[in-house]
C-alpha positions in Angstrom: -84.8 163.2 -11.4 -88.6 164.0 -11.2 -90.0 162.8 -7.8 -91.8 158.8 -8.1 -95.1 159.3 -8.4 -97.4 158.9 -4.9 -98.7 155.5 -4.4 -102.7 155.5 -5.3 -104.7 154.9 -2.0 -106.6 151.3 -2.0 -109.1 149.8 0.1 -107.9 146.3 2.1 -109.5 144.4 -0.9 -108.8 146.2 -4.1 -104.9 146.0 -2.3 -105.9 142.2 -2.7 -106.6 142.2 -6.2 -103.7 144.6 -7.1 -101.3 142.4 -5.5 -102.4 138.8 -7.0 -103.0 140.6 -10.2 -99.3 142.0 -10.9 -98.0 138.4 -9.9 -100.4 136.7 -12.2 -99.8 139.0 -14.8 -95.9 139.3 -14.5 -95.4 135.1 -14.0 -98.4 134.1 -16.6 -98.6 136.9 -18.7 -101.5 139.4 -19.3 -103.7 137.5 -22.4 -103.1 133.8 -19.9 -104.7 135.5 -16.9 -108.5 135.7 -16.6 -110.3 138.2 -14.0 -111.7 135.1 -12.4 -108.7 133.2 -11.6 -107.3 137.1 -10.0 -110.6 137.3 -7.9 -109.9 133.8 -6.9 -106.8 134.4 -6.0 -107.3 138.0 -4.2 -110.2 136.6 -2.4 -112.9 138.5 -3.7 -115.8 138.6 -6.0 -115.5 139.6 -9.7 -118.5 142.0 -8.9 -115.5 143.7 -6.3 -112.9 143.7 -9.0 -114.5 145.6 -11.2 -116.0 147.9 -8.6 -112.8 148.6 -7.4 -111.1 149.1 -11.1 -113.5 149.3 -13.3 -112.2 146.9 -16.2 -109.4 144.4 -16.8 -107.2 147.0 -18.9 -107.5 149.1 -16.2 -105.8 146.4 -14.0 -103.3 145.8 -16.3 -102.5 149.6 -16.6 -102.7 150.0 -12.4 -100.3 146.8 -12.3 -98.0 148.2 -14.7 -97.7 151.4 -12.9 -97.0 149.8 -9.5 -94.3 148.1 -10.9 -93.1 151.4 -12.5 -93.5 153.6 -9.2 -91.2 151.0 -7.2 -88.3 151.1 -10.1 -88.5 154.6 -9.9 -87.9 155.1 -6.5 -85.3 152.6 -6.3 -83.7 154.0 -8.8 -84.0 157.4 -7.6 -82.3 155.9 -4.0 -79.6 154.1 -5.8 -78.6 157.7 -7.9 -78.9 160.0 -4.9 -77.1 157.2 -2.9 -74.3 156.7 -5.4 -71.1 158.9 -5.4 -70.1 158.1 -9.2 -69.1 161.6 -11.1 -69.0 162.7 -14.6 -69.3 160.1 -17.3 -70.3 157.1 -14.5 -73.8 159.3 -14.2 -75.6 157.6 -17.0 -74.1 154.6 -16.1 -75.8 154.2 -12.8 -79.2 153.3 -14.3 -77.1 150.1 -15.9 -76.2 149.4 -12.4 -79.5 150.1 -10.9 -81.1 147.6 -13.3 -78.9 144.8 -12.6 -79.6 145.2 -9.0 -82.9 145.7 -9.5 -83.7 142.6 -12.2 -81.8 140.0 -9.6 -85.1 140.4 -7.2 -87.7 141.7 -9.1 -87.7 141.2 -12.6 -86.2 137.7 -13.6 -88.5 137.5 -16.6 -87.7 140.7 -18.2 -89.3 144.0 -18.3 -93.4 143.9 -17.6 -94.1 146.8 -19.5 -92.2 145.5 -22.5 -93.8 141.9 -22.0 -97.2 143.8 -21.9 -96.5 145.7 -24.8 -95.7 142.8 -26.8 -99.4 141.6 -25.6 -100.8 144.7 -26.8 -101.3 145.2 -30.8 -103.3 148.5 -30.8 -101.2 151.7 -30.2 -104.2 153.1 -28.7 -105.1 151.0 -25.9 -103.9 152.3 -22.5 -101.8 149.7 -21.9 -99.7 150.4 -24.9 -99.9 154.3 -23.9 -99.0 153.4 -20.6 -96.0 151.1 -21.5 -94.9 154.8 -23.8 -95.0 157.0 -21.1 -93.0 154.9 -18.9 -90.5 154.6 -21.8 -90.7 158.3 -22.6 -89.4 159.0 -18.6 -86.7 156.5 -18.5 -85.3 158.3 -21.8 -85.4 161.8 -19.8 -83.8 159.6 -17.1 -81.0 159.2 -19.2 -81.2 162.3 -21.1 -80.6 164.6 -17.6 -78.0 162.5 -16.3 -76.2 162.9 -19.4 -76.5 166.5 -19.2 -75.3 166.3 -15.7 -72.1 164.3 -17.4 -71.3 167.4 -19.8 -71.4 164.8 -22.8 -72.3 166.6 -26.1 -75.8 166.2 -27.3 -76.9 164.5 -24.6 -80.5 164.1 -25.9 -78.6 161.9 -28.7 -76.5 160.3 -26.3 -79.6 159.3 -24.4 -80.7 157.6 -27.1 -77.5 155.4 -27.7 -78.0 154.4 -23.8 -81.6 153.6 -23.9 -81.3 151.0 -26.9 -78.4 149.3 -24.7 -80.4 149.3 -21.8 -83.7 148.1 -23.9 -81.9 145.5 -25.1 -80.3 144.1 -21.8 -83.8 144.2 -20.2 -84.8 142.1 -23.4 -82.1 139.6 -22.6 -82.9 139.1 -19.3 -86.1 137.5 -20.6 -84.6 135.8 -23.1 -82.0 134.3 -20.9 -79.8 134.8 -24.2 -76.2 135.1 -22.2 -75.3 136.3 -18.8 -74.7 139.6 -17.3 -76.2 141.5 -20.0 -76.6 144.9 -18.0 -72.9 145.0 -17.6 -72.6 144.4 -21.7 -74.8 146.8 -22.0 -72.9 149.3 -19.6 -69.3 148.7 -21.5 -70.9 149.7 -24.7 -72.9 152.9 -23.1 -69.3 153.7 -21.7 -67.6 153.8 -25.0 -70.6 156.0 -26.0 -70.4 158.4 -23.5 -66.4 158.6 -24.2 -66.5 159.4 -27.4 -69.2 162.1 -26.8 -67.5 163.4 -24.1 -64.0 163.3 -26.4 -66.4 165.2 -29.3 -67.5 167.8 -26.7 -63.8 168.6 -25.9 -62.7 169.1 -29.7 -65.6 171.3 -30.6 -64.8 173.4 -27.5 -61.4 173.7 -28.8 -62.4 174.3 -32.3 -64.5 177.1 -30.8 -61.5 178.4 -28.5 
């Protein structure tokens, strides 16, 4: 997997504002949090917030990406850490979430909660909630190629509508457990592509 972004280097105070704005945002929710009540909170004036970033959306979009840099490298620890072979490959991301949502993300995903904020496909925060999507498809994509699954780009896609949907449910608090739902069915997936892969290579033969 493609090496987590660097972590952008902040002055004392706009590391203030950063780290009361992503808990504001992710517990309140981007539209219910005003600039003054994150100043407040960070200890600063709003003249220093937007010194220091410049606008609100740019906050949001910094806050998002935070978030996204620490999933990353946790879940580039928790692959590199994990001995699973063949078809358990794409099925480490299921595991990595369900670790990872126990801690850090009880209310769902904060991109997707952001998005859902965010009518205009053009805004940044709506192109940075895409890009972060775009990478966890690749994600699966390359660990399905690692698997030897046939059409592993298709495969990925299967994977990344389960594991959508689990993040969703964690929000929801729908049912319980809904990263290992969401793992069963991306097994069945992944066995039948890999069961495909063998009968076309034995058409071939």
């Amino acid at each position: 997997m493609q090496t987590p972004p660097a972590a952008p280097v902040l002055t004392p105070a706009a590391q203030r504002v950063l780290d009361a704005a992503s808990e504001l945002f992710y517990e309140r929710g981007i539209h219910a949090v005003g600039v003054d009540l994150v100043a407040e909170t960070a200890g600063v004036t709003k003249k220093t917030l937007y010194a220091r970033f410049g606008s609100k959306d740019a906050l949001v979009v910094a806050y998002l990406q935070g978030r996204d840099r620490r999933w990353r490298e946790f879940l580039d620890g928790f692959v590199a850490g994990s001995e699973a072979t063949g078809l358990d490959r794409p099925l480490l991301v299921f595991d990595a979430a369900a670790a990872w949502s126990d801690d850090h993300s009880p209310r769902g995903c904060a991109a997707i909660n952001a998005r859902a904020e965010t009518a205009d496909l053009s805004d940044p925060i709506a192109q940075e909630v895409t890009r972060q999507k775009v990478w966890q498809l690749g994600v699966f994509a390359e660990l399905c190629r690692e698997a030897g699954v046939a059409d592993p780009e298709g495969v990925a896609q299967m994977l990344m509508l389960f594991y959508e949907g689990a993040i969703v449910t964690v929000g929801t608090a729908t049912f319980s457990e809904p990263f290992a739902v969401a793992r069963a069915a991306g097994r069945e997936i992944l066995a039948r592509a890999a069961g495909a892969g063998r009968d076309a290579q034995a058409t071939q033969a």
